[in-house]
Chimera marker file (.cmm) of the C-alpha trace (Angstrom):
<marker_set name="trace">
<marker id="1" x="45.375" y="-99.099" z="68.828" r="1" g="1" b="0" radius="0.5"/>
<marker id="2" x="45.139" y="-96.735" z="65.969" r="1" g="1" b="0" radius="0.5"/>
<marker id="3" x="41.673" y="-96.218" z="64.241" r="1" g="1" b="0" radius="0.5"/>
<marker id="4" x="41.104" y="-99.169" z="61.629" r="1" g="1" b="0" radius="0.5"/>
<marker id="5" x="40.427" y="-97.559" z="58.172" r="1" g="1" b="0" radius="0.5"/>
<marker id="6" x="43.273" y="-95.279" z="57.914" r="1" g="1" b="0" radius="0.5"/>
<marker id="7" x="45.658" y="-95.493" z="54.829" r="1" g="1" b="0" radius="0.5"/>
<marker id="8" x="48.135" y="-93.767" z="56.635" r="1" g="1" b="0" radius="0.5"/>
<marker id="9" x="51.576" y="-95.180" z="56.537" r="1" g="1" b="0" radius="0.5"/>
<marker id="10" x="55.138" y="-95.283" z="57.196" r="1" g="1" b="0" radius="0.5"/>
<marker id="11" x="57.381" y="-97.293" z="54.664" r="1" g="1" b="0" radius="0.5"/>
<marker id="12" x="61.147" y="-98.057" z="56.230" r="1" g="1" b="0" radius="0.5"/>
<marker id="13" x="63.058" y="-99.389" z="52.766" r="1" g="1" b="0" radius="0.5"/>
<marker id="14" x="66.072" y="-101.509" z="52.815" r="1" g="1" b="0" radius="0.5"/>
<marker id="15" x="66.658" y="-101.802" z="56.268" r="1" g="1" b="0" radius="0.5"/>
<marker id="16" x="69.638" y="-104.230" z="56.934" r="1" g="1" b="0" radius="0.5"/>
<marker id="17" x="69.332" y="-106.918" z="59.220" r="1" g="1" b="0" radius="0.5"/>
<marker id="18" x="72.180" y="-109.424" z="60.423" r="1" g="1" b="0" radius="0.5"/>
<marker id="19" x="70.595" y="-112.476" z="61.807" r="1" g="1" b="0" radius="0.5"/>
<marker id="20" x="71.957" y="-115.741" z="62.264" r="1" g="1" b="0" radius="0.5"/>
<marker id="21" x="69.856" y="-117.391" z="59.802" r="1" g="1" b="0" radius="0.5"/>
<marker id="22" x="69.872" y="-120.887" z="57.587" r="1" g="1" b="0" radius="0.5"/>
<marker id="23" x="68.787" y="-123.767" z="57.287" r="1" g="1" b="0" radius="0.5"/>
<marker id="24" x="71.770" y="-125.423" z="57.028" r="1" g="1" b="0" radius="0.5"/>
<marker id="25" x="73.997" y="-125.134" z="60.819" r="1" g="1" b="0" radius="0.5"/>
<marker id="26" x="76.576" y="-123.724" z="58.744" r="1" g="1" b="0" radius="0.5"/>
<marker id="27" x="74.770" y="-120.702" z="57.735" r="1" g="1" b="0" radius="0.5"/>
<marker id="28" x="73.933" y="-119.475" z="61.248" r="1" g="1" b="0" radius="0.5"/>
<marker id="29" x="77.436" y="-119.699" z="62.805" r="1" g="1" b="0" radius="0.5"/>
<marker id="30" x="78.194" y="-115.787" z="61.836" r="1" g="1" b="0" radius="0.5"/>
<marker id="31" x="75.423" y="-113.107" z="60.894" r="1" g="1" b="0" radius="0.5"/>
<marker id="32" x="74.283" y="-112.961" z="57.364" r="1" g="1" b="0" radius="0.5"/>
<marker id="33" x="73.084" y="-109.568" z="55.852" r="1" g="1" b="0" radius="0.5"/>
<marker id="34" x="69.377" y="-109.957" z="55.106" r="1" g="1" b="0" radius="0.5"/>
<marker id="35" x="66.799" y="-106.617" z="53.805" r="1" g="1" b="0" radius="0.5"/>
<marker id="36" x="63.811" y="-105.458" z="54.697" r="1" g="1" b="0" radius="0.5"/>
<marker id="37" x="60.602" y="-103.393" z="53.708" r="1" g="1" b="0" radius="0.5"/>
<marker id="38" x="58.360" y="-102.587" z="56.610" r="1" g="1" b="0" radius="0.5"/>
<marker id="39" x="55.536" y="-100.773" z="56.389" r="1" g="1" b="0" radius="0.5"/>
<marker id="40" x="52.932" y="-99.447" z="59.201" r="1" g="1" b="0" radius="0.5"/>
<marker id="41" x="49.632" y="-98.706" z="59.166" r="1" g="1" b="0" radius="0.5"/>
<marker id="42" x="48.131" y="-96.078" z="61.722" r="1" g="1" b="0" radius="0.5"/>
<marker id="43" x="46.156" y="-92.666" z="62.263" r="1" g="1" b="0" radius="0.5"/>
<marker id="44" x="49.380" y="-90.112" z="61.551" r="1" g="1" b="0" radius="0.5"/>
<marker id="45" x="46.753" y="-87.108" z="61.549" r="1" g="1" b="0" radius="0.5"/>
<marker id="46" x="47.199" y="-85.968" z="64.817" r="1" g="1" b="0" radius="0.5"/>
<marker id="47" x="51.187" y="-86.067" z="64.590" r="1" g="1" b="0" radius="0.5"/>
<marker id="48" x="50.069" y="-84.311" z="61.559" r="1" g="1" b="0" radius="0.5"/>
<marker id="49" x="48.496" y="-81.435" z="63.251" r="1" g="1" b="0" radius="0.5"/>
<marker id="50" x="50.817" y="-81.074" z="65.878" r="1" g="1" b="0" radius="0.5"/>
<marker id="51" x="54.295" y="-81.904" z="64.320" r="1" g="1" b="0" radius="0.5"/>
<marker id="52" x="55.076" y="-83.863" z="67.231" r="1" g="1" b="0" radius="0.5"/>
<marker id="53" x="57.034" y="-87.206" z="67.375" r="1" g="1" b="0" radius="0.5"/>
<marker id="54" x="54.752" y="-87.786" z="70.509" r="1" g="1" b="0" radius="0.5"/>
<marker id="55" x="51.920" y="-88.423" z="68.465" r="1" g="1" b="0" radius="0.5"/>
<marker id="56" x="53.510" y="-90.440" z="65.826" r="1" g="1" b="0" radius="0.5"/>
<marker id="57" x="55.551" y="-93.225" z="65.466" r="1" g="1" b="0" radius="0.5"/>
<marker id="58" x="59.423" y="-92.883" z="66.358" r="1" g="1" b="0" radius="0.5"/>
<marker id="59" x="60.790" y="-94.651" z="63.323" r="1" g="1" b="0" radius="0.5"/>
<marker id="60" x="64.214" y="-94.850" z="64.893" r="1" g="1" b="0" radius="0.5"/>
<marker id="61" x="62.519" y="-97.342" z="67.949" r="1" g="1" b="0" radius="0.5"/>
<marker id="62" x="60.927" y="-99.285" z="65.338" r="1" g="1" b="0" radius="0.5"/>
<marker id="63" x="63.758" y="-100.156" z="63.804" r="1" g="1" b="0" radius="0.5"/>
<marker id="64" x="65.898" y="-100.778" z="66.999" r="1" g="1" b="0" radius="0.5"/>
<marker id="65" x="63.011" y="-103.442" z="67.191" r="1" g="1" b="0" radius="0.5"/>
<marker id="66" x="63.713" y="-105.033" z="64.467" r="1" g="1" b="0" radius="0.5"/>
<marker id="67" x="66.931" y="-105.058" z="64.734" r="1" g="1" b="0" radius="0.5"/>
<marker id="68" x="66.199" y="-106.874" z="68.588" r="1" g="1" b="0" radius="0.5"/>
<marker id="69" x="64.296" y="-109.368" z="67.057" r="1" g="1" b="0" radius="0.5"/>
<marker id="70" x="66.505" y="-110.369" z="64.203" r="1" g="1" b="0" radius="0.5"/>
<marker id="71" x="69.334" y="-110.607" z="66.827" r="1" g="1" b="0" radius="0.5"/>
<marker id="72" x="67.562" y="-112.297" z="69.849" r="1" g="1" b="0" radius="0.5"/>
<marker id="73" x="68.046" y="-115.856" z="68.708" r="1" g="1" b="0" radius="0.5"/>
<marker id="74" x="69.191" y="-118.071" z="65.610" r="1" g="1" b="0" radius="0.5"/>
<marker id="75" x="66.385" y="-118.935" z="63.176" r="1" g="1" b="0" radius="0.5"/>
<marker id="76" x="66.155" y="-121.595" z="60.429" r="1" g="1" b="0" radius="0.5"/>
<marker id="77" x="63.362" y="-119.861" z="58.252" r="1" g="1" b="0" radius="0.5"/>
<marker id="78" x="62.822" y="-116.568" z="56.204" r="1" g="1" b="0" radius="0.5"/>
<marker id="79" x="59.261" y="-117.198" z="57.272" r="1" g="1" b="0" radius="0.5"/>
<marker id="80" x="60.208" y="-117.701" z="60.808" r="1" g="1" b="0" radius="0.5"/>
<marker id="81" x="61.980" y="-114.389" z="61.308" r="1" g="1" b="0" radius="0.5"/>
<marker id="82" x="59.526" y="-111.733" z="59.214" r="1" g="1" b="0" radius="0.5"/>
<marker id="83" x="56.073" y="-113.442" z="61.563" r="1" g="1" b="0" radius="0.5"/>
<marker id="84" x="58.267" y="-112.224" z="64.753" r="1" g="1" b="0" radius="0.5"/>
<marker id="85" x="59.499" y="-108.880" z="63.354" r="1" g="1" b="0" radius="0.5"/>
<marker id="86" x="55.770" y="-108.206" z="62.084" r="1" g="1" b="0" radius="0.5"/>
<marker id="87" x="54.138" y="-109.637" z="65.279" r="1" g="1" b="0" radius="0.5"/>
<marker id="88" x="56.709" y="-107.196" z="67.881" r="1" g="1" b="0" radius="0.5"/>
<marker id="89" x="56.018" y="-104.283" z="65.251" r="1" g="1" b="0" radius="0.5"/>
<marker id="90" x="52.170" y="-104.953" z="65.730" r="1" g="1" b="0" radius="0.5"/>
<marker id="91" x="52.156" y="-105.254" z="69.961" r="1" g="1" b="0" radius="0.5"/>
<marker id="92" x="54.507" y="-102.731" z="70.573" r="1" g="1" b="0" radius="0.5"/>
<marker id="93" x="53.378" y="-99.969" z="68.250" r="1" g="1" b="0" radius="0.5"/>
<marker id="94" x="50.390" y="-98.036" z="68.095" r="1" g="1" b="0" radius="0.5"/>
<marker id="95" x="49.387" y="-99.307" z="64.316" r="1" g="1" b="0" radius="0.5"/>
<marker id="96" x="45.912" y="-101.116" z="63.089" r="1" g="1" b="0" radius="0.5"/>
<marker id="97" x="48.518" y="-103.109" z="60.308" r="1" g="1" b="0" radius="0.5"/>
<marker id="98" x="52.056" y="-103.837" z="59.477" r="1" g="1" b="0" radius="0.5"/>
<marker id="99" x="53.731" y="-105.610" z="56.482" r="1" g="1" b="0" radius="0.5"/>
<marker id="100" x="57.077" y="-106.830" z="55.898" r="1" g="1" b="0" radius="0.5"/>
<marker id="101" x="59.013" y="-107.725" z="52.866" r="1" g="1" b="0" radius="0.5"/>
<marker id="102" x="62.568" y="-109.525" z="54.084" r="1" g="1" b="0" radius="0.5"/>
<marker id="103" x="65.082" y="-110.677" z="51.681" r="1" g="1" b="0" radius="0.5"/>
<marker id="104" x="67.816" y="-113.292" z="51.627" r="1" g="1" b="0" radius="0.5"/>
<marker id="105" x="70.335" y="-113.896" z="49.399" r="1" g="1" b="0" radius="0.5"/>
<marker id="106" x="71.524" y="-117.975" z="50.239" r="1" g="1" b="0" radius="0.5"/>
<marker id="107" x="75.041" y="-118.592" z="49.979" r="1" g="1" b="0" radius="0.5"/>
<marker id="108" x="74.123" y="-121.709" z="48.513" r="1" g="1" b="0" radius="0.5"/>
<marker id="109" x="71.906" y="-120.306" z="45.615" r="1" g="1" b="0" radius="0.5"/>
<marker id="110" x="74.427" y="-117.476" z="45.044" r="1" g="1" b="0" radius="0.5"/>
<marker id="111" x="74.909" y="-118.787" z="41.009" r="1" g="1" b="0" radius="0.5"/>
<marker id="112" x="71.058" y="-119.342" z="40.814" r="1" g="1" b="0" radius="0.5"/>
<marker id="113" x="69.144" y="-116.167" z="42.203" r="1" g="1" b="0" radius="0.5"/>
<marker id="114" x="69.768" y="-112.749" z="43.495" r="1" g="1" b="0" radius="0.5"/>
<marker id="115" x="67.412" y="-113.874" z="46.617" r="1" g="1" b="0" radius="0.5"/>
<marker id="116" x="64.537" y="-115.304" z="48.285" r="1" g="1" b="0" radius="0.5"/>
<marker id="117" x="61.876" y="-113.071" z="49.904" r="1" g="1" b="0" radius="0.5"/>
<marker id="118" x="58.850" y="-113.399" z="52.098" r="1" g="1" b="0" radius="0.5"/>
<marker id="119" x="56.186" y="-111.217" z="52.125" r="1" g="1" b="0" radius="0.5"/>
<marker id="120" x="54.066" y="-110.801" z="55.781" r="1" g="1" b="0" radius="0.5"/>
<marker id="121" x="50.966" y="-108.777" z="56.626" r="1" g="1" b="0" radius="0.5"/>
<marker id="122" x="49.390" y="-108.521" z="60.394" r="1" g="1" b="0" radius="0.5"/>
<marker id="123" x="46.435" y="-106.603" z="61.408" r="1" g="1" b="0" radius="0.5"/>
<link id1="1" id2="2" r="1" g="1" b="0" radius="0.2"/>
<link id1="2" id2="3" r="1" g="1" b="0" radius="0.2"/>
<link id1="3" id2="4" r="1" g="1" b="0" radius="0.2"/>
<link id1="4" id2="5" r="1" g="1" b="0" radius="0.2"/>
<link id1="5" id2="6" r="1" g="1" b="0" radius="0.2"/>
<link id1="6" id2="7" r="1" g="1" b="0" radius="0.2"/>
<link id1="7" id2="8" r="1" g="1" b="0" radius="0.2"/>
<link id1="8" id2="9" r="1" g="1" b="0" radius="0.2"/>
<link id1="9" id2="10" r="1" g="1" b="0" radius="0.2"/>
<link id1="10" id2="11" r="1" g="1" b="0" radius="0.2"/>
<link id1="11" id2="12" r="1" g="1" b="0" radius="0.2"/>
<link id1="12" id2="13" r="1" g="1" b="0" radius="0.2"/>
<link id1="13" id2="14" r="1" g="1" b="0" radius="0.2"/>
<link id1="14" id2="15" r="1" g="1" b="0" radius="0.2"/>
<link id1="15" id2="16" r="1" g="1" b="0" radius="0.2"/>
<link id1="16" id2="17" r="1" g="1" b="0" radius="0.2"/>
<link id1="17" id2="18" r="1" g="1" b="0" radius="0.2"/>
<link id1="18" id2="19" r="1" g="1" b="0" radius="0.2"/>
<link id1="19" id2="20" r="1" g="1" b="0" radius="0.2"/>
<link id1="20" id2="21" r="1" g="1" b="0" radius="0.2"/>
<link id1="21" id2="22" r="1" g="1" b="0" radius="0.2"/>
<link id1="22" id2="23" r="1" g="1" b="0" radius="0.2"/>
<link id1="23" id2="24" r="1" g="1" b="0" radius="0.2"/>
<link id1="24" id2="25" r="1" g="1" b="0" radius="0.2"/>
<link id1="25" id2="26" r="1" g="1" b="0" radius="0.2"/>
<link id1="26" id2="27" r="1" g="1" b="0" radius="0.2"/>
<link id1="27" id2="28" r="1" g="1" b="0" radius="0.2"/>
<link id1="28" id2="29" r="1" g="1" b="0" radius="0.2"/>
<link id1="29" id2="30" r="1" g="1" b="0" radius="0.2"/>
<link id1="30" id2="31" r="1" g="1" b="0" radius="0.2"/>
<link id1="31" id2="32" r="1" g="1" b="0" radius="0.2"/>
<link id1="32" id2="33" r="1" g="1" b="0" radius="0.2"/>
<link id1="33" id2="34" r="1" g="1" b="0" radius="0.2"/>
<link id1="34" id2="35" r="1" g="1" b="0" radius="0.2"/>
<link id1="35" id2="36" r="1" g="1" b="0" radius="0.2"/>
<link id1="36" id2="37" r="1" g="1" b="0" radius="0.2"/>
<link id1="37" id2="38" r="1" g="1" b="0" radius="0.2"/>
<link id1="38" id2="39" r="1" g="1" b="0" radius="0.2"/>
<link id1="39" id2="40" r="1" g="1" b="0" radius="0.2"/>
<link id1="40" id2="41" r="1" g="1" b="0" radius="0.2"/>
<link id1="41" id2="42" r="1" g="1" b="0" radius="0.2"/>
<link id1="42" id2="43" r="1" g="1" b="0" radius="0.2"/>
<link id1="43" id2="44" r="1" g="1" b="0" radius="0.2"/>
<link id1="44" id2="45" r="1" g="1" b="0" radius="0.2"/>
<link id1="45" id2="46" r="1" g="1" b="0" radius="0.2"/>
<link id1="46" id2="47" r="1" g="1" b="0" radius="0.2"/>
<link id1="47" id2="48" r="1" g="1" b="0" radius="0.2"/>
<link id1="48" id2="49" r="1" g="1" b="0" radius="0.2"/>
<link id1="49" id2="50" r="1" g="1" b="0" radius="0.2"/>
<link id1="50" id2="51" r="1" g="1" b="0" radius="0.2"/>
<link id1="51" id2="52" r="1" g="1" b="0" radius="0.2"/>
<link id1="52" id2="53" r="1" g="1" b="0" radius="0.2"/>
<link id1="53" id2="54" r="1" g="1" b="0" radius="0.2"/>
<link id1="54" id2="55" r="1" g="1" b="0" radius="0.2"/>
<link id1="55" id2="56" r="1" g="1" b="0" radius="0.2"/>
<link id1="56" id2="57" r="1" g="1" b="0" radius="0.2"/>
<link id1="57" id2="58" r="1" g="1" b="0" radius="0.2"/>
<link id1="58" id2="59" r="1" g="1" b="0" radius="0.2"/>
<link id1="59" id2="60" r="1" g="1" b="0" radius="0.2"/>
<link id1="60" id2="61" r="1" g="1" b="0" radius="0.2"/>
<link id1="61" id2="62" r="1" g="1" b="0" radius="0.2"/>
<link id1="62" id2="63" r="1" g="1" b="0" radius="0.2"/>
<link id1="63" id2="64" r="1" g="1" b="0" radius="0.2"/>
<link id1="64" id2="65" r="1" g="1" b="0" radius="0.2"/>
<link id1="65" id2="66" r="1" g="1" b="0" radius="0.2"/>
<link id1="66" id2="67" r="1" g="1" b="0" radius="0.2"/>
<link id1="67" id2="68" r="1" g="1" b="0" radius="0.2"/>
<link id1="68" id2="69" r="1" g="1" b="0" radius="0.2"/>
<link id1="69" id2="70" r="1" g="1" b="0" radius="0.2"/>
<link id1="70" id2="71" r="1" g="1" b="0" radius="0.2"/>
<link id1="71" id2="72" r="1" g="1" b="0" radius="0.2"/>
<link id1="72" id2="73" r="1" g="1" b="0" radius="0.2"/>
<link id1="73" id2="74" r="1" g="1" b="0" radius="0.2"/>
<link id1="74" id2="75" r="1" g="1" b="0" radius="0.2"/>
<link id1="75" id2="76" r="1" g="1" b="0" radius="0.2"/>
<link id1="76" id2="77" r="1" g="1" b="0" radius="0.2"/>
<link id1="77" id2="78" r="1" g="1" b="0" radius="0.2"/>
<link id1="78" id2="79" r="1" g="1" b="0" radius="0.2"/>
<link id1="79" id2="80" r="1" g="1" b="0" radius="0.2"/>
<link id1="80" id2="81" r="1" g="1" b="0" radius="0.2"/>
<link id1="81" id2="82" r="1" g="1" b="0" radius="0.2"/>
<link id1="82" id2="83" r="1" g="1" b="0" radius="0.2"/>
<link id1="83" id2="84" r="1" g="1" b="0" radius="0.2"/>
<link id1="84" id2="85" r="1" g="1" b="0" radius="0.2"/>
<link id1="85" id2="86" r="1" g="1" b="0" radius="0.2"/>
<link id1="86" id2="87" r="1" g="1" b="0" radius="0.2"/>
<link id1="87" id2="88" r="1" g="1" b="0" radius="0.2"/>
<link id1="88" id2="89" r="1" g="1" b="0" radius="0.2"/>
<link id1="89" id2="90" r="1" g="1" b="0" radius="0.2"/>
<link id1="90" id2="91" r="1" g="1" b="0" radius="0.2"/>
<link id1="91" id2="92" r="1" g="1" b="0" radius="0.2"/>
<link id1="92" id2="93" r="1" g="1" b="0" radius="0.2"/>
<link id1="93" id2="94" r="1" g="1" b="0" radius="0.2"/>
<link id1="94" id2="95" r="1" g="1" b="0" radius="0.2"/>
<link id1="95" id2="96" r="1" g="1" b="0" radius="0.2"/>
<link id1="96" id2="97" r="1" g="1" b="0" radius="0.2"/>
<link id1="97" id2="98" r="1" g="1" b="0" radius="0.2"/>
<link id1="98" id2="99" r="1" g="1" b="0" radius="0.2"/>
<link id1="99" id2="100" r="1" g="1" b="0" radius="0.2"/>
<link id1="100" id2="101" r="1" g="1" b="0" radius="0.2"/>
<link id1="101" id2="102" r="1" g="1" b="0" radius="0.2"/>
<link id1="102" id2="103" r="1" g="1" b="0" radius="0.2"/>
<link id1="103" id2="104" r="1" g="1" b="0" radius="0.2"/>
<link id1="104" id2="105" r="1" g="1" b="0" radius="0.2"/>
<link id1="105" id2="106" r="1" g="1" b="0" radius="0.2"/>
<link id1="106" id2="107" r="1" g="1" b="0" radius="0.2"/>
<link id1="107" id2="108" r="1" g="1" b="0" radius="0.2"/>
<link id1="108" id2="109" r="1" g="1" b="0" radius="0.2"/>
<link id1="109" id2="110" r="1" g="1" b="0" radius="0.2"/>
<link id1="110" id2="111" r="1" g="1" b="0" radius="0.2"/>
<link id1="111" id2="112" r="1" g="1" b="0" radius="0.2"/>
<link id1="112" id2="113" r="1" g="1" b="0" radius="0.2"/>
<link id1="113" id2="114" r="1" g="1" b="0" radius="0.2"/>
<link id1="114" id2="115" r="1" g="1" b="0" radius="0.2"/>
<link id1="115" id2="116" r="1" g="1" b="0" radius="0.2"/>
<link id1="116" id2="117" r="1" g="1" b="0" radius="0.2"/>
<link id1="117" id2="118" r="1" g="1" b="0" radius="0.2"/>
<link id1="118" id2="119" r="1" g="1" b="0" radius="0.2"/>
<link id1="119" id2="120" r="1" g="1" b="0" radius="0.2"/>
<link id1="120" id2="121" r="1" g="1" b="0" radius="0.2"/>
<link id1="121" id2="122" r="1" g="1" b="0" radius="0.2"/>
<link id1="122" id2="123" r="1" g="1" b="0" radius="0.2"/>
</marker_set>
């Protein structure tokens, strides 16, 4: 676990997730395009210092775990979806903190709003 204290971080914007996702059966028969903003907290100095990928985080395998999660299963919630992607972020990584910002946009609200977003934070 990386040293708590740090204000180091990594910010991947608009990453695009297709989950099978609604509340309503109808949404979650095909993938719908949802976005994210993670962002990880961690000691970077020593990737820093050595300008090695070893010793940071491999952005790439972060997002192929996101991308794992949104696709392992159907999910109802918003809520539901950005606790597990911040959760696997947090066990799997070498961070002290991650936060993720995941957008909808509901088919059903489409005249109404440009989406709905949850915002999640894990230490």
């Amino acid at each position: 676990m990386a040293r708590k204290g740090r204000d180091d971080r990594i910010t991947l914007a608009s990453v695009k997730l297709h989950p099978r996702i609604g509340v309503a059966l109808e949404e979650r028969i095909n993938p719908q395009e949802c976005e994210a903003d993670l962002t990880i907290w961690g000691n970077f100095e020593a990737a820093a210092a050595t300008d090695s990928i070893d010793k940071s985080i491999d952005y790439c395998r972060v997002l192929d775990e996101m991308h794992n999660v949104a696709g392992e299963r159907d999910y109802v919630l918003i809520e539901t979806l950005a606790y597990k992607i911040a959760r696997s972020i947090l066990e799997k990584f070498p961070i002290s903190r991650v936060k993720i910002s995941l957008r909808k946009r509901p088919a059903s609200l489409h005249n109404q709003i440009d989406f709905v977003e949850i915002e999640v934070e894990e230490e």
